[in-house]
C-alpha positions as CSV (number, residue, x, y, z in Angstrom):
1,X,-43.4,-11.5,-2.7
2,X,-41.7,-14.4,-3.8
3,X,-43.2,-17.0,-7.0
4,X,-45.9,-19.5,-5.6
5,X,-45.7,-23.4,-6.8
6,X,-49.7,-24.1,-6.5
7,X,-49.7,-28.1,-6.6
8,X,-53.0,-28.6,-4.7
9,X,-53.3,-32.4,-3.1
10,X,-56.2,-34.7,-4.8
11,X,-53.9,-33.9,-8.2
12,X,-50.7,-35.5,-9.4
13,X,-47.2,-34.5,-8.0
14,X,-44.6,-35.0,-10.3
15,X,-41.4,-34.4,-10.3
16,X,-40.6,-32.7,-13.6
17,X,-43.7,-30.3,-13.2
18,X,-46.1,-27.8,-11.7
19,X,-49.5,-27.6,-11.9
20,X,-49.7,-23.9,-11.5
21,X,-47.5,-21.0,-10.9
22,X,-47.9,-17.3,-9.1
23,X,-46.0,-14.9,-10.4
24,X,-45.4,-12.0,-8.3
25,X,-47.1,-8.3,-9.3
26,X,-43.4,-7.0,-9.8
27,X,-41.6,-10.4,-11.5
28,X,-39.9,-9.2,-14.7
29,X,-40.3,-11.9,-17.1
30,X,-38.3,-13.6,-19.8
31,X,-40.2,-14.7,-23.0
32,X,-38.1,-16.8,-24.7
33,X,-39.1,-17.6,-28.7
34,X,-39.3,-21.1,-30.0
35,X,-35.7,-22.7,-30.1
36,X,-34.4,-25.6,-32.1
37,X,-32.1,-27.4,-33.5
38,X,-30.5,-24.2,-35.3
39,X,-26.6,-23.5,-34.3
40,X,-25.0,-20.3,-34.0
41,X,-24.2,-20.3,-38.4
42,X,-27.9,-20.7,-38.4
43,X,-27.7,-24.3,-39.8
44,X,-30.2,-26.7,-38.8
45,X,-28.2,-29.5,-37.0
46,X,-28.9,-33.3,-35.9
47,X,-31.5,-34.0,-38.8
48,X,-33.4,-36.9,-38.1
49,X,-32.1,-37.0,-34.7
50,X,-35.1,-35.8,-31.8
51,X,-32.4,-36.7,-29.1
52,X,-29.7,-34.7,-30.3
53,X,-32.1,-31.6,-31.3
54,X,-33.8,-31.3,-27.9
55,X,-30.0,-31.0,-26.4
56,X,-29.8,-28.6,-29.3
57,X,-32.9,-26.7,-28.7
58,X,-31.9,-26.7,-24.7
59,X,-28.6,-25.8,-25.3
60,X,-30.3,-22.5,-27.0
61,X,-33.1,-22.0,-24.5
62,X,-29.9,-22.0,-22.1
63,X,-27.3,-19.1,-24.0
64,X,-31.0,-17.1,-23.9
65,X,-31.1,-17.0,-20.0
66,X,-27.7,-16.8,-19.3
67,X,-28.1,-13.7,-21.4
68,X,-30.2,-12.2,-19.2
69,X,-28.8,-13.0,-16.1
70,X,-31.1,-16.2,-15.2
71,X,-30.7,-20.4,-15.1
72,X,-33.4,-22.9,-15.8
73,X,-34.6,-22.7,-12.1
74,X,-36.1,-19.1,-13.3
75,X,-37.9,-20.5,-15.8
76,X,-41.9,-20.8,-15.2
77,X,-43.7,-22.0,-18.3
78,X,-42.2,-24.3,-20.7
79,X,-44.3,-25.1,-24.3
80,X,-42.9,-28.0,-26.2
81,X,-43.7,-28.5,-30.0
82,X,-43.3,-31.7,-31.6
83,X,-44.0,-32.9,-35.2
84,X,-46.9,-35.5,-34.4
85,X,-44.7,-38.8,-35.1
86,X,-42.4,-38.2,-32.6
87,X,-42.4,-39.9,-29.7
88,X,-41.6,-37.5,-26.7
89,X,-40.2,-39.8,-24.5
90,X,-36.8,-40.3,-26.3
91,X,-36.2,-36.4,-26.1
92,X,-37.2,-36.0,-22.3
93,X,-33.8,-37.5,-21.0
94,X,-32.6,-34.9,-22.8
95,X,-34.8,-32.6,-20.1
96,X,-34.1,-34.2,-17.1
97,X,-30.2,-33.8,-17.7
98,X,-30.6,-30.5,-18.5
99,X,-33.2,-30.1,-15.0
100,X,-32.5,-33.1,-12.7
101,X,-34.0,-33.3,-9.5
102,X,-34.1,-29.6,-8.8
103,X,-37.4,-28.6,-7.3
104,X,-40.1,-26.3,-8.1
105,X,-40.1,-27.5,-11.7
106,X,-42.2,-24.6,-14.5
107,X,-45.4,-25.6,-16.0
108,X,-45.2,-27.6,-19.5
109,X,-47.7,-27.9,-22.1
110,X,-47.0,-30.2,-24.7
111,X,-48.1,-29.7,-28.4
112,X,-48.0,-32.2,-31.4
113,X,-48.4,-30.6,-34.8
114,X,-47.8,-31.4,-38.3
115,X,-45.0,-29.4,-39.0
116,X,-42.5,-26.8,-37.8
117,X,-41.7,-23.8,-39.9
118,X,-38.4,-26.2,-41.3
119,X,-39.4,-29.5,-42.3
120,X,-36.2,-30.8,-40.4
121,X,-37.5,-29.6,-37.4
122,X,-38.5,-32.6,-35.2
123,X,-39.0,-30.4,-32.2
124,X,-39.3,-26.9,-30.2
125,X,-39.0,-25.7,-27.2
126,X,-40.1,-21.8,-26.1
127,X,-40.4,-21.0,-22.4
128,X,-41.1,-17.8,-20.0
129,X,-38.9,-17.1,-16.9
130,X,-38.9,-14.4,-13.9
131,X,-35.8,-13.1,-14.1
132,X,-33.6,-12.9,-10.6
């Protein structure tokens, strides 16, 4: 049984994601904790900078699937985080390079909050994919 995109008319279609996603029974599925703007020294990198700490965070999410054998066209659930003042729009180029016009986008729930677990965290992505 293969993963169903459920995006049913009368609702909007976009582009960069679903409404609603089947897994099926036998998926095996990646959860992927919260990344950020940490680097491999464990430094946090590109304070100030929500641009360069989404490509950060991405860049993380990324090295997680590769390691278990997956892309970002497995992924099926994305959560972003965001400290409340930022304004999302500056770090979603940062998605679309990283997804660009590949179909079947995952479902993305979006979160403002009034901090991260580091104060120089402006943002953090986790995500869930079915692994190939």
């Amino acid at each position: 049984m293969a993963i169903e995109y459920v995006n049913p008319s009368g609702m909007y279609q976009s582009p960069v994601f679903s409404q609603g996603i089947i897994l099926p029974a036998n998926a095996r599925i990646l959860l992927i904790g919260g990344q950020n703007s940490v680097n491999e020294k464990g430094e946090v990198v590109h304070k100030g900078d929500v641009v360069k700490q989404t490509e950060q965070a991405l860049a993380n999410m990324q090295k997680v699937l590769e390691a278990a054998g997956a892309t970002v066209e497995n992924l099926v659930k994305t959560t972003i985080i965001m400290q409340q003042d930022i304004d999302l729009r500056a770090a979603f180029g940062a998605w679309m390079a990283v997804w660009g016009n590949r179909p079947n986008p995952p479902t993305v729930t979006g979160l403002r909050v009034a901090g991260l677990a580091n104060p120089d965290f402006l943002i953090e992505i986790e995500a869930q994919a079915v692994l190939p």
